[in-house]
Structures are given as structure tokens and as C-alpha cells.
N, C-alpha and C positions, 0 to 999 in steps of 0.2 A: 497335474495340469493337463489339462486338452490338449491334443495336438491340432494345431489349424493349419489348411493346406493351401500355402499363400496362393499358390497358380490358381485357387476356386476363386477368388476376392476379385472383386472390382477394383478399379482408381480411387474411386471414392472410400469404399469399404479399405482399402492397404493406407491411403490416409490418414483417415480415424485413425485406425491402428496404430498409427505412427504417432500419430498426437496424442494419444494414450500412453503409450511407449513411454512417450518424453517426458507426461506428467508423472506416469509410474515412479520414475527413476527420482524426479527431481526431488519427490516427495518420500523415497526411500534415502535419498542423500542427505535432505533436512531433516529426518527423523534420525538420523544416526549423527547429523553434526549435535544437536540436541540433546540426543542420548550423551553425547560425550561432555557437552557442555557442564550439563547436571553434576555428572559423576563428577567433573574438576571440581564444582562449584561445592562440592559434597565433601571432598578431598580437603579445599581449603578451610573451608568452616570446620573438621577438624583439627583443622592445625592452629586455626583460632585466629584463620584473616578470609577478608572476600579475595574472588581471585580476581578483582582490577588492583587489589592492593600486591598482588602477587607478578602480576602480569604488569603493572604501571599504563592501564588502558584504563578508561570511564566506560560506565556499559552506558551505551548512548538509550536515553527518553525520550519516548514519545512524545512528543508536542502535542497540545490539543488542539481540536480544530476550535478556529476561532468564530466567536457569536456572528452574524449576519448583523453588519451596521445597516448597509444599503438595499436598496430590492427593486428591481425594476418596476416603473411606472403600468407600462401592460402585461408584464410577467410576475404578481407578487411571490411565485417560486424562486425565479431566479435574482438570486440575492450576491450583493460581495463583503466582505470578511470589512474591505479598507487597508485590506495588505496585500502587495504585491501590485501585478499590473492591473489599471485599469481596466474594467470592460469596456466592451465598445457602447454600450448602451447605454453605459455610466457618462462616460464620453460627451456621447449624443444629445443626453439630457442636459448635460453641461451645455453646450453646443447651442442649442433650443433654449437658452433663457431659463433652467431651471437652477435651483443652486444645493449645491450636495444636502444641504439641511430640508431640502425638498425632498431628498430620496431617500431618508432617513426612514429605518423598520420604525 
């Protein structure tokens, strides 16, 4: 490895740095909880069970994201699922005399 001579670096340039640092690590931490993960999960299936059955945990699922019911009037990108909070443009339309089966993708 290079050796770099922090007193040469800028504010900017020992920042980066830093934020490099942080992602370096976080991503050597995930690759080794990972690593470990497997191997359990490798351990169990020998022994002839998964390891939530071992551990009494669910491996938690991905949810999918859900279709685009709605889409705004002057934005047909910006769309809402129908879950969770309203947008404000959803709102709006409401607001303005439109009715949700107007906003309908």
C-alpha cells in the first residue's frame, strides 16, 4: 500500500478521504457479516435444517415495490403506488375537483 502524507492533502482532499475510509470499512464489515452468514447457513443445511429454524428468526423479504396506480396530472413520471401518504399533488387534484379515478395510470 502507498503511503500518503496527510500534512500534503487539502480539507477537501482529507475529506474524500474520510468518506472513502468510512465506505472502505463499512463494506469490509458487510462482506465479512456475509461471509459468516453463508458459512452458518452451510453448517445448517448440513445438519438438515435452515438456520431461522435453528435460530427461531424469519429471514425477513423483500417487499416489491408496488405498480403506480396514480400519476400526476402535469408530471406523468411522478406517480403514487395508493400506499402510504398521500402526495401533495394527489391532494391538490383532489382539492381542484378532480376525483382519484381521474388520476388513474
Amino acid at each position: 500500500m502507498a503511503d500518503i502524507d496527510l500534512n500534503d492533502l487539502s480539507l477537501k482532499e482529507l475529506k474524500a478521504l474520510q468518506t472513502q475510509v468510512a465506505k472502505a470499512i463499512a463494506s469490509f464489515e458487510d462482506r465479512r457479516k456475509n461471509e459468516a452468514l453463508s458459512e452458518l447457513e452451510e453448517k445448517a443445511r448440513e445438519l438438515g435444517f435452515t438456520l431461522a429454524e435453528l435460530t427461531g428468526t424469519s429471514v425477513p423479504r423483500k417487499r416489491a415495490s408496488a405498480e403506480a396506480k396514480y400519476a400526476n396530472p402535469s408530471n406523468a413520471a411522478d406517480t403514487w403506488s395508493g400506499r402510504g401518504r398521500k402526495p401533495r399533488w394527489f391532494e391538490e387534484a383532489l382539492k381542484a375537483g378532480r376525483s382519484a379515478d381521474d388520476l388513474r395510470v
